[in-house]
C-alpha positions in Angstrom: -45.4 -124.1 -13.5 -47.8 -121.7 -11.8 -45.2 -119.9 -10.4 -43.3 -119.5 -13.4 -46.2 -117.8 -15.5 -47.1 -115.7 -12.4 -43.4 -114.4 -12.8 -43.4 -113.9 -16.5 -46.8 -112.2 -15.8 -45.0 -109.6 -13.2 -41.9 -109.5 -15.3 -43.9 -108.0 -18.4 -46.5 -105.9 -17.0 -43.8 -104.3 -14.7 -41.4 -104.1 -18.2 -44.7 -102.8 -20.3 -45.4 -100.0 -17.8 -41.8 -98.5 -17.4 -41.9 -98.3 -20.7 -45.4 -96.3 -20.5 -43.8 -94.1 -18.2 -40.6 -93.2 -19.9 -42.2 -92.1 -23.2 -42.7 -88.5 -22.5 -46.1 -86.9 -22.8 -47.6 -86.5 -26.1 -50.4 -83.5 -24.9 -50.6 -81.2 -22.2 -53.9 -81.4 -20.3 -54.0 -78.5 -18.8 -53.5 -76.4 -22.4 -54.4 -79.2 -24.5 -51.2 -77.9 -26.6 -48.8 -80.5 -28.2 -45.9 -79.7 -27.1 -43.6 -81.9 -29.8 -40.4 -80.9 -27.9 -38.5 -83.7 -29.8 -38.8 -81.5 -33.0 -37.5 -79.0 -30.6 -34.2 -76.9 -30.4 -32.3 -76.4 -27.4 -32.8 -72.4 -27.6 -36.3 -72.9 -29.1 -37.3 -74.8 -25.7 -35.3 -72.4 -23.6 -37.9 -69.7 -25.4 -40.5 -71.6 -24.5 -39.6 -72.2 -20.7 -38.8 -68.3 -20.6 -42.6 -67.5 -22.2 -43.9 -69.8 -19.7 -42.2 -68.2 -16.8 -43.6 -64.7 -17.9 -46.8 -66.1 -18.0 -47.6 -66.9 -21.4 -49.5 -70.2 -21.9 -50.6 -72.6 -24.6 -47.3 -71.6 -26.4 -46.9 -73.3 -29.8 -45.7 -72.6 -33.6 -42.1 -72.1 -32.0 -39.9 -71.6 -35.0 -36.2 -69.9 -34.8 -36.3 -66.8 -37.2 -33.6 -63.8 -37.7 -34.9 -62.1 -34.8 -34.7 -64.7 -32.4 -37.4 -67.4 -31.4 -40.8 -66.9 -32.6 -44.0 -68.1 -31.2 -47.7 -68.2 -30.8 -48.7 -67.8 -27.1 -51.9 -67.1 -24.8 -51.4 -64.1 -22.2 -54.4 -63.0 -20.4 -56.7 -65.0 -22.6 -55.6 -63.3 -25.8 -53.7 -65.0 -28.8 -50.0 -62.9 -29.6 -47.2 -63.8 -31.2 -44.1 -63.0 -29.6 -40.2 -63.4 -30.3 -37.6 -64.0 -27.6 -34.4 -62.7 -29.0 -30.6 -64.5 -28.1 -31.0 -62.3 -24.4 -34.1 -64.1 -23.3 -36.0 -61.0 -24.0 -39.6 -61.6 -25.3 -41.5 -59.2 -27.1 -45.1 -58.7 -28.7 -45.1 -58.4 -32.2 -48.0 -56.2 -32.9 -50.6 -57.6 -35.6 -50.1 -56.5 -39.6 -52.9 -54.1 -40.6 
């Protein structure tokens, strides 16, 4: 009988944390950004892998737009908003004045 609950008690725990580990992450820790990739497009996360690769961190408020891709980003510890268009081509929008 002990044996049996000691393999039940393997069965789950080992069941309970593969399930842990497949759910993806819900917060980055090193940006503390959400990234909520599920909401995500396929060309909206491209945008966002091609912003990362040019540097740009803590990239959020990704929204597809007639231009192309538009986000919120961090480069060189300033805020910008930035649009990738279709080409994977990003670009600083400048602020309204």
């Amino acid at each position: 009988m002990r044996l049996l609950i000691a393999v039940a008690s393997a069965v789950l725990a080992t069941t309970a944390a593969a399930r842990v580990n497949a759910q993806p992450a819900l917060w980055d820790p090193g940006t503390g950004v959400v990234p909520a990739q599920a909401d995500m497009t396929p060309s909206e996360k491209a945008a966002r892998s091609d912003l990362e690769a040019a540097g740009y961190s803590q990239v959020k408020d990704i929204k597809s737009g007639p231009e192309g891709i538009t986000a919120k980003a961090v480069k060189e510890g300033k805020e910008v908003a930035v649009v990738v268009d279709s080409g994977g081509r990003i670009k600083e929008l400048r602020p309204e004045q």
